[in-house]
Every structure is written in structure tokens, then in C-alpha cells.
C-alpha positions as CSV (number, residue, x, y, z in Angstrom):
1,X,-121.1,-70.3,1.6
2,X,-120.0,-67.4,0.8
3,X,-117.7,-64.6,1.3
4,X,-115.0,-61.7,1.3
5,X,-111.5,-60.9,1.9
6,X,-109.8,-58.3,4.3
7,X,-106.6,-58.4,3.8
8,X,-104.1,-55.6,2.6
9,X,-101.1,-57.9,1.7
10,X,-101.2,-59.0,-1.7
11,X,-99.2,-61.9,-1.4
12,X,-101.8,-63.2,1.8
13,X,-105.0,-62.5,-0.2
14,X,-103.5,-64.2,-3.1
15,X,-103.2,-67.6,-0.7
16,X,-106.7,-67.1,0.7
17,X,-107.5,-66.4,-3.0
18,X,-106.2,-70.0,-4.1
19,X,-107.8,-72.0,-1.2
20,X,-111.2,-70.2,-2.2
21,X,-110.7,-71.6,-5.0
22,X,-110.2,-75.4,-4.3
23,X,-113.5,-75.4,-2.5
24,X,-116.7,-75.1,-5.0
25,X,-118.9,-74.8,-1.9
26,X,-117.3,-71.0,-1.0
27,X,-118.3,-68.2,-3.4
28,X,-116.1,-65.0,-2.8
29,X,-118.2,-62.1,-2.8
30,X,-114.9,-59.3,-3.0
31,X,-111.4,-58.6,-1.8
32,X,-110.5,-55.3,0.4
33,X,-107.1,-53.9,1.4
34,X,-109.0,-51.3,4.0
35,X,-111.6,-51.7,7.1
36,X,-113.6,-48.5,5.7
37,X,-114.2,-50.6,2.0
38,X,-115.3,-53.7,3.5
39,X,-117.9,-51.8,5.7
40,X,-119.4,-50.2,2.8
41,X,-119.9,-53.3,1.0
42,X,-121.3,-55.2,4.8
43,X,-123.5,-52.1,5.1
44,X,-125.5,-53.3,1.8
45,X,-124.5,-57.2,1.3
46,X,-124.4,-60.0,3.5
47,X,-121.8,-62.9,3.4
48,X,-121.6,-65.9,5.6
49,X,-118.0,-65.6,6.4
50,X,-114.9,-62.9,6.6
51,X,-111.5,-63.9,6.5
52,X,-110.0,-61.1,8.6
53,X,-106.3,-59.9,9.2
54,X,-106.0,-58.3,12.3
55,X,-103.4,-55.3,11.3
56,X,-105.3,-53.2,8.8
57,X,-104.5,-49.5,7.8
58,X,-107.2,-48.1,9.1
59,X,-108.2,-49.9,11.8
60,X,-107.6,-53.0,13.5
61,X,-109.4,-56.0,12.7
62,X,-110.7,-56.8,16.3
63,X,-112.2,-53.1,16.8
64,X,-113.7,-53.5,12.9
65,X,-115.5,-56.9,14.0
66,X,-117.2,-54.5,16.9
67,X,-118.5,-51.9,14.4
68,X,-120.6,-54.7,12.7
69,X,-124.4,-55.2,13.7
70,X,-125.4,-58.7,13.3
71,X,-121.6,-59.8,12.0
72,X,-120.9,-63.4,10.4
73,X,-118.8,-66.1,11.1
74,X,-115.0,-64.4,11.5
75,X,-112.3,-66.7,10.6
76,X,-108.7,-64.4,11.5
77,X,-105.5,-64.0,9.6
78,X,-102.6,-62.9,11.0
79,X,-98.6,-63.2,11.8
80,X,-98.9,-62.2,15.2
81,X,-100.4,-65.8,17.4
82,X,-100.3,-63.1,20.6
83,X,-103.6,-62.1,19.8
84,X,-105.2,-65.0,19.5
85,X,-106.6,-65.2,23.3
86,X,-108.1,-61.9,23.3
87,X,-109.7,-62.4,20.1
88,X,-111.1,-65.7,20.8
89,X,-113.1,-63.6,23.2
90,X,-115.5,-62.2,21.1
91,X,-118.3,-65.3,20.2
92,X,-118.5,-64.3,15.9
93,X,-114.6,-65.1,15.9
94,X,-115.0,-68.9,14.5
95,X,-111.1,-69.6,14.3
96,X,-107.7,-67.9,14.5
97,X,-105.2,-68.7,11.1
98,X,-101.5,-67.9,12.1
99,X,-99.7,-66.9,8.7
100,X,-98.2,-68.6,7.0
101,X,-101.2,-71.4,7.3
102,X,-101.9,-74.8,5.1
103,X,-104.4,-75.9,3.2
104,X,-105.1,-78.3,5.7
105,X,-105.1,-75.9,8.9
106,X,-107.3,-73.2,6.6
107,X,-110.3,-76.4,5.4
108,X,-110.4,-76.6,9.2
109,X,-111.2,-73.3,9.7
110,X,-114.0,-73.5,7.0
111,X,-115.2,-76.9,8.7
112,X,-115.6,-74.4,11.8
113,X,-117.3,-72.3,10.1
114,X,-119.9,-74.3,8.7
115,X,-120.8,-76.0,12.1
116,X,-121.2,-72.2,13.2
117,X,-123.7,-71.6,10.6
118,X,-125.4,-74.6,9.8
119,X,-127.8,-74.8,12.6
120,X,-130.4,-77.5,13.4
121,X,-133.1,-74.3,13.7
122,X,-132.0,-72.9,9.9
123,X,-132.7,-76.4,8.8
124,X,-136.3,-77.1,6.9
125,X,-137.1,-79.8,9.0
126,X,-136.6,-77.8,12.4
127,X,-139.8,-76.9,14.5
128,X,-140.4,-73.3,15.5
129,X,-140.3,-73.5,19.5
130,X,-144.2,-72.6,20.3
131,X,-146.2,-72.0,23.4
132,X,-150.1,-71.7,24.1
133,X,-151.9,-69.0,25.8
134,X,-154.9,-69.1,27.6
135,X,-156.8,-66.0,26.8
136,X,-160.2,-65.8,27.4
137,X,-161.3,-69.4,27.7
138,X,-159.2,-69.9,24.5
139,X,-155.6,-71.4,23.7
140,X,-153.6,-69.5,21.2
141,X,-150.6,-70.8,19.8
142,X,-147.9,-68.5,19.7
143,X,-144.5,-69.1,17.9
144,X,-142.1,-67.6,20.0
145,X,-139.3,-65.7,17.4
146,X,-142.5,-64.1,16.3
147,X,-143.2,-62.6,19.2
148,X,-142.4,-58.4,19.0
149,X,-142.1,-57.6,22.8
150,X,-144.1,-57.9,26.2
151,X,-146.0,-55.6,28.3
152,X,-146.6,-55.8,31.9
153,X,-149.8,-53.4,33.2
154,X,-149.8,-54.5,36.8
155,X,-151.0,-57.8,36.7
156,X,-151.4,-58.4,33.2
157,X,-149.1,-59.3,30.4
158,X,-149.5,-58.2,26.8
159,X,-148.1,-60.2,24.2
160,X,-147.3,-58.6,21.1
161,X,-146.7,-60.9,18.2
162,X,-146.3,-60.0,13.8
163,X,-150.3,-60.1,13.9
164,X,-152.3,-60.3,17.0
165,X,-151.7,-58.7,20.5
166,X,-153.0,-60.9,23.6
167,X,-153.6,-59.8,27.1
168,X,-154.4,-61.8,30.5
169,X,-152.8,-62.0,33.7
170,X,-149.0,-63.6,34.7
171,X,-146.0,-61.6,34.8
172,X,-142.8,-60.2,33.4
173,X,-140.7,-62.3,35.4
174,X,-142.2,-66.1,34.4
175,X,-141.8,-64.5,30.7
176,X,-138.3,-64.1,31.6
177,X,-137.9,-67.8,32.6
178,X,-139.1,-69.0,29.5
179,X,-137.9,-67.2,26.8
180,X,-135.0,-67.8,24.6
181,X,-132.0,-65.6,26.1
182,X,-130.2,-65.4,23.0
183,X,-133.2,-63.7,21.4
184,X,-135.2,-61.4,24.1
185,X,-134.1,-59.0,26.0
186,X,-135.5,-56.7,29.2
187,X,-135.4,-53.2,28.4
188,X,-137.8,-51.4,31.0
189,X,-139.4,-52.8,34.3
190,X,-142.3,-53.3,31.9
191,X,-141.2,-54.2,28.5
192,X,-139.2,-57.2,27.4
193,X,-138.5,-57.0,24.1
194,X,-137.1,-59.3,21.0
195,X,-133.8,-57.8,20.2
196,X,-133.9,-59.3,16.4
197,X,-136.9,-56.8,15.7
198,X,-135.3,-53.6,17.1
199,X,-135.5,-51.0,14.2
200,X,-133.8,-47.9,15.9
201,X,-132.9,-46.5,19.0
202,X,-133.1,-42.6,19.6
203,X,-132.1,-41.3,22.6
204,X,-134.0,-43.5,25.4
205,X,-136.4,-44.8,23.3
206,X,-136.7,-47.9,21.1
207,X,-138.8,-48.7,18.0
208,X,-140.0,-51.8,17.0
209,X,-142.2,-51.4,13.8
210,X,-144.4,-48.7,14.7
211,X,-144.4,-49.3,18.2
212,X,-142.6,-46.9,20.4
213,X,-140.9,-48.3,23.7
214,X,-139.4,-46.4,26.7
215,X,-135.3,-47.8,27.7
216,X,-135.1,-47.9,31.7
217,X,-131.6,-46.1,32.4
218,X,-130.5,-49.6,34.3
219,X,-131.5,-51.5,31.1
220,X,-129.8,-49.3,28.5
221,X,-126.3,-50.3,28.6
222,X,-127.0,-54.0,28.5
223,X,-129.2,-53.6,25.8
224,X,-126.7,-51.8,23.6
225,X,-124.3,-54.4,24.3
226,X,-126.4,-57.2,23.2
227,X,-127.1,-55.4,20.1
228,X,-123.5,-54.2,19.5
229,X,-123.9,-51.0,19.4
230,X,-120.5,-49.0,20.1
């Protein structure tokens, strides 16, 4: 796995530092004393975890985790336990490390870690969760996480997928029922929409490759919440 330090202690990034490098499975990626460094490096590289201290210069560590779209596993570092029930609130935070922590108590944060990002569907042997539609006297298979977004025209749906676009009749809210919440997202009293292909957002409307959807005003502030947008 890999991945960087935030830390502006010397003395605390030189422990993380040494238990790095203990482990041949972790690869550290860079080391950053400020917030505003690490983001720059995040805006352009990914890493699988971030061993975070919660007092930074610039900014605390729990608002920083908030600024990141998509953010990895978040293991904390700090000498202050008191914030370890408010951070545990926020689902990327995999474990909390009280300075001054053990080998021992920081493996088991890596072990967390792991289990967070090893997931049966990242595996090669996992099946893509499918459904079949019949259009037209026809059944089309349809790999749900490739589907772009939904459509409802009054009594017809139209599915939107990478390369086809299928219409017949059913509605928005059976679509609802059997999609994967963690992945799709309503948007509009008509559009439901897979939040891992949003491309941007400007002003109330949402773009999804070249497709252009409208944001209802009841939708909006759930959907920027989902996609962490603050």
C-alpha cells in the first residue's frame, strides 16, 4: 500500500518514518509539515492511506480530511485522545493513534487499514452486480457501476450506460429500490444519477460526460454532501 505523512513534528514523523519502514508492504509516497503541501500533492497523486495529525499549522486535520474529494483510508495521529469521538465520525477515518503509540498499536492501525481497502469487489475474482432489461422483446444485460444516470419521461425510464441508452416503461422509484446506495444518487424528480461519474457541477447543473443534467433545489444539498463538496 502505499502512502504519505502529515505531520509537522519532526520527532513524530521520524517514528511513523521507522514503522514505514519495518513493513515492505507500505511504500511512502512523501512527508509534509503543512495541510496546503499535502493537498497539492492529493490534487495530482493518489495514495491508499494518510497518516494524519490533527493539529496542523494551517488547518486542522479533521477540516483538511473534508476538503478531499474521494479521500483514502485516514489513520490519525495525535496527543490529544479528546478528539477521537468526533473524528471517528467521519467514515474515511480508519483508526485513531494517541501519541506516543507502539509498534504494536500502529501494525493495528495498518491491519485496519487494509480490511478498509481490500474489498471482495476490488478483488479479480469478484462478479460485477448485473441486471437484465427487457427492451423490446429483448433482454439486455446491464452491469450496474456502468450505468451513467436514469431518466424518467412519464412512464418510461431511460437507462444510460458507457455505450448504449435503453428505454421502456417502469419508474424512478423501483430504480431506487434496486440500486446500490453507496453508488447512485437522486438528483431531480427525474434523474438519478451515479455519483462516481459526476465531472462538474456549475451552478444547478451537473455534467456527466457530455450529458447535461438539471439539480432539483431539494436534491442539491444532499448531493453535495455525498460528494463532499464544502
Amino acid at each position: 500500500m502505499t502512502c504519505i505523512i502529515i505531520e509537522d513534528e519532526i520527532p513524530a514523523q521520524n517514528i511513523l518514518k521507522n514503522y514505514l519502514s519495518k513493513l515492505p508492504s507500505m511504500e511512502l509516497k512523501g512527508v509534509f509539515k503543512a495541510a496546503i503541501e499535502a493537498n497539492t500533492f492529493l490534487n495530482t497523486d493518489t495514495v491508499d492511506v494518510v497518516f494524519l495529525d490533527i493539529n496542523l499549522p494551517d488547518i486542522t486535520g479533521i477540516d483538511f480530511i473534508k476538503t478531499i474529494k474521494n479521500p483514502p483510508a485516514i489513520i490519525m495521529t495525535t496527543a490529544y485522545p479528546d478528539y477521537a469521538v468526533s473524528s471517528f465520525e467521519l467514515d474515511t477515518i480508519v483508526d485513531y493513534l494517541v501519541k506516543p503509540f507502539s509498534f504494536d498499536r500502529f501494525l493495528k492501525g495498518i491491519n485496519k487499514a487494509k480490511e478498509r481497502i481490500v474489498k471482495p469487489e476490488n478483488t479479480p475474482t469478484a462478479k460485477k452486480e448485473t441486471i437484465f432489461l427487457n427492451v423490446d422483446k429483448t433482454l439486455h444485460k446491464i452491469v450496474l457501476q456502468d450505468i451513467l444516470y436514469l431518466e424518467s419521461d412519464r412512464n418510461y425510464i431511460t437507462v444510460v450506460t458507457k455505450t448504449q441508452k435503453l428505454s421502456y416503461i417502469d419508474s424512478l422509484k423501483n430504480w431506487k429500490e434496486k440500486l446500490p446506495e453507496e453508488a447512485f444518487i437522486q438528483i431531480h424528480k427525474s434523474y438519478i444519477i451515479n455519483s462516481k461519474c459526476v465531472d462538474k457541477i456549475v451552478g444547478n447543473e451537473l455534467y456527466i460526460q457530455t450529458n447535461r443534467l438539471p439539480i432539483g433545489r431539494t436534491y442539491k444539498q444532499e448531493l453535495l454532501k455525498r460528494l463532499r463538496i464544502v
